[in-house]
MARPA-302935 format. One record per atom (N, C-alpha, C, O): x, z, y. Coordinates in steps of 0.1 Angstrom, whole numbers, plus 5000, padded with zeros to 4 digits. Each point is the difference from the previous one (the first is absolute). Layout:
N
XZY;...
This chain:
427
718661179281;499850124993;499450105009;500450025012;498650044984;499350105003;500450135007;499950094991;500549955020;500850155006;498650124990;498850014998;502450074999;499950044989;499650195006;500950085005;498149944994;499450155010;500150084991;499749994988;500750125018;500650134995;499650095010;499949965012;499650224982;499750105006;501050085004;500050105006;500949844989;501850134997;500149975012;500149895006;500050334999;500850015013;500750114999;500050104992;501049845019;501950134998;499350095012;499349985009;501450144986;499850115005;500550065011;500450125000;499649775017;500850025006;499250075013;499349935007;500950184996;499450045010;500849975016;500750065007;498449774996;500550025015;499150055015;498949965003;501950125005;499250065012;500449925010;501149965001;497549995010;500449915013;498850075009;498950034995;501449985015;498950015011;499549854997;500749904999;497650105002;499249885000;499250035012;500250115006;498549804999;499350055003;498750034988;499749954989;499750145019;498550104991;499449884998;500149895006;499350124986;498749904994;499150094998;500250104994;498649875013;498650054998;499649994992;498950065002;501149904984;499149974986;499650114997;498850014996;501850105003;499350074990;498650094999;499650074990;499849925022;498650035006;499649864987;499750034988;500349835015;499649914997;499949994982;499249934993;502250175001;500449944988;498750144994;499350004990;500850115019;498850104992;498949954997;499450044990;499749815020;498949995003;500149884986;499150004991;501749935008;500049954987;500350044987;499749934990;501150225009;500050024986;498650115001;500350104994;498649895010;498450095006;499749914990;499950034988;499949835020;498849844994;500050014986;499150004992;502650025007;500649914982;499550184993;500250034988;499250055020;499350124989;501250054995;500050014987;501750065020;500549994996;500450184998;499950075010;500549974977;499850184997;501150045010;501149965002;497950155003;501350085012;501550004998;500749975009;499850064979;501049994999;501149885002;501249995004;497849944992;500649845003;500249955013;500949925004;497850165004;500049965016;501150105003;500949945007;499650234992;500750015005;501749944996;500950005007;499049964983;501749974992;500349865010;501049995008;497949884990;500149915012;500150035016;500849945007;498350204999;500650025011;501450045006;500549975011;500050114980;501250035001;501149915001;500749995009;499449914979;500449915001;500249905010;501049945001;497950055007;499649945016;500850065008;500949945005;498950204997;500850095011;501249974999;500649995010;500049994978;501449984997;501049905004;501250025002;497749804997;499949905003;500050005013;501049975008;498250054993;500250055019;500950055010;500249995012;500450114973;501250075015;501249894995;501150015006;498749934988;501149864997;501050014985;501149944999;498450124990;500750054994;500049864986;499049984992;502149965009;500049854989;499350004988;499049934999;501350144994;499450024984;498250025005;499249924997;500550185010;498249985004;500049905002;500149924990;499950015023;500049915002;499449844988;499149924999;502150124995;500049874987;499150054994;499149934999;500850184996;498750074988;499149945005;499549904994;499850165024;499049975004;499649885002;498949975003;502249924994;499949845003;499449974982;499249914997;501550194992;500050014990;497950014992;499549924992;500050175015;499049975000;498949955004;499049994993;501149965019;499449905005;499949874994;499049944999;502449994996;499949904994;499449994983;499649904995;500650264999;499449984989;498450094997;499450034990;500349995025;498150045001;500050114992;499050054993;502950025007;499250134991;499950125009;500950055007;497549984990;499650105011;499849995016;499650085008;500849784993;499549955015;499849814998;500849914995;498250085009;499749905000;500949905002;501150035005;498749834991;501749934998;499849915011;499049955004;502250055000;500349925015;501249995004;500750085006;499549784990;502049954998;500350045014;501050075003;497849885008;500849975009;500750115009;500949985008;498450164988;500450145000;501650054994;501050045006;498749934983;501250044990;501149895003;501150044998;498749835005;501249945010;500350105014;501150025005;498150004998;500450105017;500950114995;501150015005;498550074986;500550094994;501250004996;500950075004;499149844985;501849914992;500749975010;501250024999;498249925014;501149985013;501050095006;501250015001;497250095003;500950175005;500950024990;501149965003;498950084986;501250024993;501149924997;501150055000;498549794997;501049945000;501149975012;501249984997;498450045014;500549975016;500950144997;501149995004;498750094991;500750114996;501150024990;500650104997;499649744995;500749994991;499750074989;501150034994;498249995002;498950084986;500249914993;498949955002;501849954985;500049944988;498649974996;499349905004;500450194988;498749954995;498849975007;499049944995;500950125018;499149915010;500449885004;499149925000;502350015005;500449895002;499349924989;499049935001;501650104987;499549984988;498649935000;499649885001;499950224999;498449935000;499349955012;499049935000;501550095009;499549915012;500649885000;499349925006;502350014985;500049904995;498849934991;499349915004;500750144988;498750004990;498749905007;499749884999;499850255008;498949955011;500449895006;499049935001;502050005006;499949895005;500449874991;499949885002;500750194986;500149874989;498849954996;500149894994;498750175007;498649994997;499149985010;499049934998;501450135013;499049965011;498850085000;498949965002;501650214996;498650075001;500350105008;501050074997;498549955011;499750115015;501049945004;500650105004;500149804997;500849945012;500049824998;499649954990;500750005019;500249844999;501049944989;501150035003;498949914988;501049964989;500749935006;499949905007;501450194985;501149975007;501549964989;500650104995;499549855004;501250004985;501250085009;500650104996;499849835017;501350045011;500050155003;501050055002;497450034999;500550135000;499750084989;500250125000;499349804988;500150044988;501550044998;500450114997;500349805005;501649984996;500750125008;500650094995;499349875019;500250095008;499850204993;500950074998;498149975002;499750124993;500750004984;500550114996;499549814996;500550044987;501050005002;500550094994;500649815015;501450025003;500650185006;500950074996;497949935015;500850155003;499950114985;500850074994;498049905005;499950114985;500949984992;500350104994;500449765001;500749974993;501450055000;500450024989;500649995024;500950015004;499750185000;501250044999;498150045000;500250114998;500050054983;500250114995;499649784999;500450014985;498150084989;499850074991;499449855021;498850064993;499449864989;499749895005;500350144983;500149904989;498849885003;500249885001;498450215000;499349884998;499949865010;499649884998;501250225019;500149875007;501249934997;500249885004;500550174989;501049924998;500049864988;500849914999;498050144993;499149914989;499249895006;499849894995;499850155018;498649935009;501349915008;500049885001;500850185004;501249915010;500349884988;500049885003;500350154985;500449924993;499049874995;500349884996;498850175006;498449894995;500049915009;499849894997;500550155015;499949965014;501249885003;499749895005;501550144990;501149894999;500149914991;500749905001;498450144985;499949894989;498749935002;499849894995;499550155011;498849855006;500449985013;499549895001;501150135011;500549975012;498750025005;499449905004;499950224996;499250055009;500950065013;501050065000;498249895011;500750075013;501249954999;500449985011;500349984983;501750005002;500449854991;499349974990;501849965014;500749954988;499650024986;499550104996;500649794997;500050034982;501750054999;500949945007;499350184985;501550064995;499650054988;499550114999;500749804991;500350054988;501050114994;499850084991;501349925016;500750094999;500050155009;500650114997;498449835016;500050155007;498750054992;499950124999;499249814997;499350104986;500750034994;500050125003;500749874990;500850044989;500550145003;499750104993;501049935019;500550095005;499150115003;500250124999;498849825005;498950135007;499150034981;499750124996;500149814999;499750024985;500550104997;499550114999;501949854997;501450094994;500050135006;499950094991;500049955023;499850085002;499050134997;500450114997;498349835006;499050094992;500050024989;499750124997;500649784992;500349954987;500950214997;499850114996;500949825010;501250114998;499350204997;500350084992;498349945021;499850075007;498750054987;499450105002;500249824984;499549994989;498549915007;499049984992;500949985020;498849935000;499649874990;500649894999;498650154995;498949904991;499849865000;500149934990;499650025026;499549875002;501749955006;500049884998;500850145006;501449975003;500549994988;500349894997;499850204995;500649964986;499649854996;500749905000;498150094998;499249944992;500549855011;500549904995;499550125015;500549855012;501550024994;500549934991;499950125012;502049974998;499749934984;500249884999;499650174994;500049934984;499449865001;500449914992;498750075017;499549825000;501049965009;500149884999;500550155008;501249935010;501049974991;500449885001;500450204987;500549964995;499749934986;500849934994;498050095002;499749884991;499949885002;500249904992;499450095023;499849885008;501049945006;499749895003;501550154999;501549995012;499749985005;499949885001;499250245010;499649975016;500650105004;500050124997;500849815015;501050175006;500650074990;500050125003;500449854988;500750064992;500349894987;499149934995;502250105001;500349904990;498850014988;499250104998;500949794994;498750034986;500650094992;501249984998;498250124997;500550084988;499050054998;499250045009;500749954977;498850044986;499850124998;498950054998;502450015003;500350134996;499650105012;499150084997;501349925011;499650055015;498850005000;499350105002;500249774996;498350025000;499250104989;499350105001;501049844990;500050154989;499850145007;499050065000;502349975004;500250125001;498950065013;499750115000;499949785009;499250045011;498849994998;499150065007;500649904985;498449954990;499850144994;499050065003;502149984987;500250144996;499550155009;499350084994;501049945013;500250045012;498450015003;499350084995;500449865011;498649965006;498649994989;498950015003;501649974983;499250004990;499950154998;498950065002;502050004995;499850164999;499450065006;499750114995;499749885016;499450085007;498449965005;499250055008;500849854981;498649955001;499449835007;499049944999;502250035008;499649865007;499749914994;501149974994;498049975003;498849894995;500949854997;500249954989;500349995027;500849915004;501150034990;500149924992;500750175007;501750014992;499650044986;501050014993;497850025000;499850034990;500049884990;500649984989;498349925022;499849854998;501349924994;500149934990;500950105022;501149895002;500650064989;500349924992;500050225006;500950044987;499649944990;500649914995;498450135000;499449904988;500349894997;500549964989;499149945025;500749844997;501349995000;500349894996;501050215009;501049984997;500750074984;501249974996;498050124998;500150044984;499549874993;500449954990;498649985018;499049874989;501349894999;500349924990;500250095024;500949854998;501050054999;500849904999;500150275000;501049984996;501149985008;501049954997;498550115019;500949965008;500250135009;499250095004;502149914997;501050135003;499650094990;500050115005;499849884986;500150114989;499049914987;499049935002;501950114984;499449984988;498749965000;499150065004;500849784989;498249994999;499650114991;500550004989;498450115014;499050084993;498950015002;499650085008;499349834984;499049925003;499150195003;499350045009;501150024978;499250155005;500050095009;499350095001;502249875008;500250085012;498749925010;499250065007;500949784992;499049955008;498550034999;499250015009;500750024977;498650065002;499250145006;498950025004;502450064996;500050155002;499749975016;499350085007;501549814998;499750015018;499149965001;499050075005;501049804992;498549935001;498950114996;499250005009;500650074983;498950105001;499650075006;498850035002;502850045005;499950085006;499349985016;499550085008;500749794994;499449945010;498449964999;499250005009;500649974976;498749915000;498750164997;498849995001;501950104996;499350124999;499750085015;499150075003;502449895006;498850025019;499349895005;499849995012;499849934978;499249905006;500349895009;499349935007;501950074990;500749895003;499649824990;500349964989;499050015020;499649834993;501049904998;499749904994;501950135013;501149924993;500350094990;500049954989;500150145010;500350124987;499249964989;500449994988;498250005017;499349954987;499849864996;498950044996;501149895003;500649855006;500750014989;499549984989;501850055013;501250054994;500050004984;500349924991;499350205011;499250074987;499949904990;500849964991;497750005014;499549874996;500549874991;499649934991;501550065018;500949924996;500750004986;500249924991;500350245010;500850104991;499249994986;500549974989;498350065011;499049984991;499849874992;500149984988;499649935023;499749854995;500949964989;499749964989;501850085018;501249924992;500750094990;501149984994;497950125006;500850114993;501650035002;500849954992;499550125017;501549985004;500350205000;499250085005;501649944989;500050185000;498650064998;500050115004;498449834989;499550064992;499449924990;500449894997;498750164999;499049914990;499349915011;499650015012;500549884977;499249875009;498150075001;499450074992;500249885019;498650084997;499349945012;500250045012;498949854984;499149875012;499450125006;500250025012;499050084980;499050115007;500650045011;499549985011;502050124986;500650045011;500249955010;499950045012;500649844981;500249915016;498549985011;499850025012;499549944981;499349995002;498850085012;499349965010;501150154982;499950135005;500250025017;499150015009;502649994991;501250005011;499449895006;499250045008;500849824992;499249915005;499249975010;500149955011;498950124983;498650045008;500250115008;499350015010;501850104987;499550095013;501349995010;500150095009;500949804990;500149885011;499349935008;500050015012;499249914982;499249895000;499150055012;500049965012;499050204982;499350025010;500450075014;499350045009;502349954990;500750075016;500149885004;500250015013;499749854982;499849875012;501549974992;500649945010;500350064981;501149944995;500249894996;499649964989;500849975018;499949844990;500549984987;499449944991;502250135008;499849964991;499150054984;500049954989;499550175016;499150044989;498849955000;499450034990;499949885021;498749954999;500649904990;499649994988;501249955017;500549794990;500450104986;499349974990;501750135008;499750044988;498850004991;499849944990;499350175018;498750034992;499749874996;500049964988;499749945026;499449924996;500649894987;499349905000;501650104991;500549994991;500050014987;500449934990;499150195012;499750164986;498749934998;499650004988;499349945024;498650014992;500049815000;499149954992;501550005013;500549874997;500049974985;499449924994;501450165002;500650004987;499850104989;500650014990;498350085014;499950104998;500950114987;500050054989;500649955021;501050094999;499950144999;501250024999;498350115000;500050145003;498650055006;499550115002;499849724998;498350025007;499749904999;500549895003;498150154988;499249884998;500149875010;500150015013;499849894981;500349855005;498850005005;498950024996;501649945019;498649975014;500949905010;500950055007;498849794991;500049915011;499850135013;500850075005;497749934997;500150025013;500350105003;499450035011;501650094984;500350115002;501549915005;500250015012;500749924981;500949925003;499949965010;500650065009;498549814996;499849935013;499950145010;500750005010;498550134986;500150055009;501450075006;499950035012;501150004982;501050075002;501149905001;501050045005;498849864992;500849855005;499549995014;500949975008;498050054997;499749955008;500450075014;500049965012;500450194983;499950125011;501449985002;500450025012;500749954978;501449965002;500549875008;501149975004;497749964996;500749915005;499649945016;500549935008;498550144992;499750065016;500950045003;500349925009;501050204989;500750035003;501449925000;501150045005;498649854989;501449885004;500750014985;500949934997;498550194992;500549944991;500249874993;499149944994;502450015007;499749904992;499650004986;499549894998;500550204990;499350014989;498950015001;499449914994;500050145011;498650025003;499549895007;498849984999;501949925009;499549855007;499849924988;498949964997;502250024997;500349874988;498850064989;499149934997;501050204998;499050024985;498549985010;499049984993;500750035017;498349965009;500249904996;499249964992;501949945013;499649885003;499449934981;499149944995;501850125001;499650004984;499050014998;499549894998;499750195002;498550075002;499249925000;499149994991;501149945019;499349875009;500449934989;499750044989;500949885011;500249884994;499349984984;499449914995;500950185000;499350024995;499350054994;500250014988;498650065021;498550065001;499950124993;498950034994;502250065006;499850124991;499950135011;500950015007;498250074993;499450095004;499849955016;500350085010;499349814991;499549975013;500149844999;500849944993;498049995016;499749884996;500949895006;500650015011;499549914980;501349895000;499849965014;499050025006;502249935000;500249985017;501149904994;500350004988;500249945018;501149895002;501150075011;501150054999;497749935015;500950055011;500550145002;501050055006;497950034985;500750155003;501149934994;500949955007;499050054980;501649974989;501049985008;501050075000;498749795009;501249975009;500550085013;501150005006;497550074997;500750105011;500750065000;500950015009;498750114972;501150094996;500949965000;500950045007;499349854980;501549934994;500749955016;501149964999;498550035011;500649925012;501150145004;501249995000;498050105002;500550175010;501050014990;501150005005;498850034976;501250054997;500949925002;501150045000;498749795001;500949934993;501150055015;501250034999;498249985013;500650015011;501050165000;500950025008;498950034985;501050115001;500850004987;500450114995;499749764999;501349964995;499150074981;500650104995;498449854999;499950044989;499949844994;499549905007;501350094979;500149904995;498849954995;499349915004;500750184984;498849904997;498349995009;498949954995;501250115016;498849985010;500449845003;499249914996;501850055011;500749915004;499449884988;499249925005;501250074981;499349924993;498549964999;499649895000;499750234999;499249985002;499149985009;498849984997;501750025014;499649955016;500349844998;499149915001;502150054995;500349884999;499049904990;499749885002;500050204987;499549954989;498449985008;499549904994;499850145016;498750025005;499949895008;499149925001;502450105010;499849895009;500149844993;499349915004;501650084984;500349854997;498349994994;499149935005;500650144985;498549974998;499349995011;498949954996;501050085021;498650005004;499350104998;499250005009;500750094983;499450145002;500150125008;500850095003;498249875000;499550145016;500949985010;500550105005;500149745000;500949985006;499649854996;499649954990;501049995028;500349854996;501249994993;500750104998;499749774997;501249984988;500849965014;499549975010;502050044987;501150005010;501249994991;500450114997;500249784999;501349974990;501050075009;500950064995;499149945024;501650065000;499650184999;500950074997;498149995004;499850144997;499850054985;500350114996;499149754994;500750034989;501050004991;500150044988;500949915021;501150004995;501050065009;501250004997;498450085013;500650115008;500250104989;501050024993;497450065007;499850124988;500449964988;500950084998;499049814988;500749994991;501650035004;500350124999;500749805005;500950025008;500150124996;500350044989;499450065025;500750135004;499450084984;500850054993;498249955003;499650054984;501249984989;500550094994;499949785005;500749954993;501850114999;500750054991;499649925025;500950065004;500050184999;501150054996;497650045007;500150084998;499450104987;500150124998;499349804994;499650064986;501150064991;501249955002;498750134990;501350004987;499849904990;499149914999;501650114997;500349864987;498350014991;499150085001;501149834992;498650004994;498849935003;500149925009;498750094986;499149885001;499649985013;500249885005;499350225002;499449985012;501249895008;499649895004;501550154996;501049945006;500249874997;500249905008;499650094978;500649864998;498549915001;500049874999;498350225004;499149915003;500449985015;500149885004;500350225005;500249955015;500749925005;499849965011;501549994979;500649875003;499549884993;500949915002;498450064993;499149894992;499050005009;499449894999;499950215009;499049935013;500949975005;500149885002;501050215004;501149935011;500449845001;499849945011;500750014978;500249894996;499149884998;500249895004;498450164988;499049935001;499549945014;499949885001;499950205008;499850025012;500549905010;499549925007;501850104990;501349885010;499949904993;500249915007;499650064981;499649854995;498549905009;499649884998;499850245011;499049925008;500450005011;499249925006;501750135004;500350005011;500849895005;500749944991;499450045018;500649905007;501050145007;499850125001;501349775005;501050065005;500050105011;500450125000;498949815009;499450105014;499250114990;499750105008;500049914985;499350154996;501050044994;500650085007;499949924984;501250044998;500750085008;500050124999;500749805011;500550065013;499150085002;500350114996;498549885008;499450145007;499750114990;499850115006;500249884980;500150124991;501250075000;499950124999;501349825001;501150035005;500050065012;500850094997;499049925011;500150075015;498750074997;499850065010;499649964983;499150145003;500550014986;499050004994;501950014998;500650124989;501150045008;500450114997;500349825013;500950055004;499950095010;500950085002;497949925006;499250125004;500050144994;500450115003;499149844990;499150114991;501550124994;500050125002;501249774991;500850085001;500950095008;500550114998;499449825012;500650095014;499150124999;500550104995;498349895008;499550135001;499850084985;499550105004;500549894986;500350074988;501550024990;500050034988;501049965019;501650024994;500050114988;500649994989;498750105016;499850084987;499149974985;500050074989;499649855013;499249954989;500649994986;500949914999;498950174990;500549974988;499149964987;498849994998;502149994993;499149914989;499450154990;500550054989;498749985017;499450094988;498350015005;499350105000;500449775002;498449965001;499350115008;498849985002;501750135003;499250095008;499350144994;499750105007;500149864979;499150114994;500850114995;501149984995;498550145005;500550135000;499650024981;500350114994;
C-alpha cells in the first residue's frame, strides 16, 4: 500500500537555537528568475528569516514549498533539508513528511527504515496521517516486520482522529481478518466513515458490501448510490462498477447503453475489467453497434493486462477469425495464459486445440492435463460435461506412463491453484 501524503500541519510552535542558514540572499535570487510579484518575494522572505532563526512550523512551510515549486522552484532535496531542521526538532508534521520523502526516494536516498523511523516519531505524538502511513508501513512489512495487527492499531488510531484513508484501511482489515477478527459489520461502519467524506477506495468497498449484503441489508440501490458516487470522481473501479450495475440491471433499469457508457470511460483509464467488458457489448452488440474489431480491440487491451477474460474471448477471436485473421497459435497462446490462472472453460479449449494439433503440436498427456483440470473446474452443464468426454476420450489413447505423468502435472497444477472454483471463470 501506497504511504498516503498529506499537507495537514498541527500548530505547534517549537523554538531551538540552530545554526543560521545563508539561503535567503539565494531564495530572493530565485523567486527574481520564477518573475515572482514583490509581494510574494517579500511573504517568502520572511518566512526564510524565520526558518533561519530556527523556528519549526517555517521551517516545515519552507520545506513545504520547495517540494511543491510553489513560488520557488521545486527541489526535494531542499525541502528534505528543511523537513529535517524541523523534524530533529520534533515538529510532527515535518517528521511526517520527511518520512514521506524517504518512502519515495525524493531529495534523499530511499529509505523504507527511515521512512518508518519518521512516521513513528510523528505517530507517537498522535499526528493522524503518520499514524495512517505507520500503519501502510506494517501491513506490507516495508522497513519493518509484516504486523497485521500493529496496522490495525496504528489504523484505529487515526481512524479514530476522522482520517479518510485509515478508516477506509481499518474496514478492509476487518473484512479481511487481518489483525483484527473478520467482521462485516465493522467494516461497514469504517467504509461508512471514509465514504462520507468523499474517499473513492470506501465509497467502492461500501457499495460492494450493500451489492453483496454484507454487514448490513443487501440494497442493491444503496450500491449504486456509492458506486456513482465514486464513478462520478472518475474513479475507473467506480465506473467499472456502474457498468456492471447497468448490464444486470440490479437497483436500476437494465440499460446495455448505460453500461456501456460506464464501460468505456473505465476502459479508457486502462481498466481491465471495462476493456473485456466493452469488449463484450460490441462482441454482441449490446448498447453499440456490433464491431469484431472494436471487440478484438478491447479484448485485446485487457488481456495485455493479464485479464483472464480478455485472454480466453482473444483467444476466441483467433480461432475463429472474427475481427482479426484466423491464427491457431495466437488462439492457443491466449487460451494457454487464461487457462493458467485457473479459467475453466480457457482450460477446455486449450485442451480441445492441443488434442487436435492446432497451433500446437498434439500432446495426449497435456490434453488430458487441461480437459482434466476443465472438467474439474467448470459448473455443471455442457461445457463441463464436453471436458470430461475429451478427458476420457483422451486416456483411452494413453499408455500408463502418460497417465502417470498427467497425473503429476494435475497434481502440480493443483498445489499451486487451491483456490480454484467451479464457476468457469467468467464474470
Amino acid at each position: 500500500m501506497t504511504p498516503w501524503r498529506s499537507l495537514a500541519a498541527l500548530a505547534l510552535a517549537v523554538l531551538a537555537p540552530l545554526p543560521a542558514y545563508a539561503d535567503c540572499v539565494d531564495v530572493t535570487a530565485d523567486l527574481r528568475a520564477h518573475r515572482a510579484a514583490p509581494a510574494a518575494v517579500r511573504e517568502v522572505l520572511e518566512l526564510c528569516a524565520v526558518a533561519e532563526m530556527g523556528l519549526a512550523p517555517a521551517q516545515h512551510r519552507l520545506g513545504a514549498l520547495y517540494e511543491g515549486g510553489r513560488g520557488l522552484a521545486r527541489d526535494d532535496a531542499e525541502a528534505a533539508r528543511w523537513y529535517r531542521a524541523a523534524a530533529e526538532q520534533g515538529y510532527p508534521p515535518a517528521q511526517h513528511d520527511l518520512g514521506v520523502l524517504y518512502a519515495n526516494g525524493r531529495g534523499v536516498a530511499q529509505s523504507d527504515e527511515q521512512a518508518v523511523r519518521w512516521f513513528r516519531a510523528a505517530a507517537e505524538q498522535g499526528l493522524a496521517p503518520a499514524q495512517s502511513n505507520l500503519g501502510a508501513m506494517y501491513q506490507s512489512g516495508r522497513g519493518l516486520a509484516r504486523d497485521d495487527t500493529a496496522a490495525a492499531r496504528w489504523f484505529r488510531a487515526a481512524a479514530e482522529q476522522g482520517h479518510a484513508l485509515a478508516q477506509a484501511n481499518l474496514g478492509l482489515l476487518y473484512k479481511e481478518g487481518s489483525g483484527v477478527p473478520p467482521d462485516d459489520a465493522q467494516a461497514v461502519r469504517w467504509f461508512q466513515a471514509a465514504a462520507a467524506q468523499g474517499l473513492v477506495q470506501a465509497q467502492i468497498n461500501l457499495g460492494f458490501m450493500y451489492a453483496s449484503g454484507r454487514g448490513v441489508a443487501r440494497d442493491d440501490a444503496a450500491a449504486v448510490r456509492w458506486y456513482r458516487a465514486a464513478a462520478e470522481q472518475g474513479s475507473a473501479r467506480g465506473q467499472a462498477n456502474l457498468g456492471f450495475i447497468y448490464r444486470d440491471g440490479r437497483g436500476v433499469g437494465q440499460s446495455d447503453g448505460e453500461a456501456a457508457r460506464w464501460f468505456r470511460a473505465a476502459a479508457e483509464q486502462g481498466d481491465k475489467d471495462g476493456q473485456s467488458s466493452l469488449g463484450y457489448l460490441y462482441r454482441d452488440g449490446r448498447g453499440v453497434a456490433r464491431s469484431d474489431g472494436e471487440a478484438v480491440r478491447w479484448f485485446r487491451a485487457a488481456a495485455e493486462q493479464r485479464d483472464a477474460d480478455g485472454q480466453f474471448n482473444l483467444g476466441l477471436m483467433y480461432m475463429r477469425g472474427q475481427g482479426v485473421a484466423q491464427n491457431d497459435a495466437e488462439a492457443v497462446r491466449w487460451f494457454r495464459a487464461a487457462a493458467a490462472q485457473g479459467r475453466g472453460d480457457a482450460q477446455f479449449f486449450l485442451a480441445l486445440m492441443i488434442e487436435g494439433g492446432r497451433g500446437t503440436a498434439r500432446d495426449t498427456v497435456a490434453a488430458h492435463l487441461w480437459s482434466a483440470i476443465a472438467a474439474a473446474t467448470l459448473p455443471p452443464g455442457n461445457l463441463k460435461d464436453r471436458a470430461a468426454e475429451l478427458r476420457d476420450y483422451v486416456a483411452g489413447e494413453m499408455t500408463a506412463e502418460q497417465m502417470r505423468e498427467a497425473e503429476r502435472r494435475a497434481s502440480a497444477w493443483w498445489a499451486t491453484h487451491p483456490a480454484a472454483v467451479a464457476d468457469g471463470g467468467r464474470r
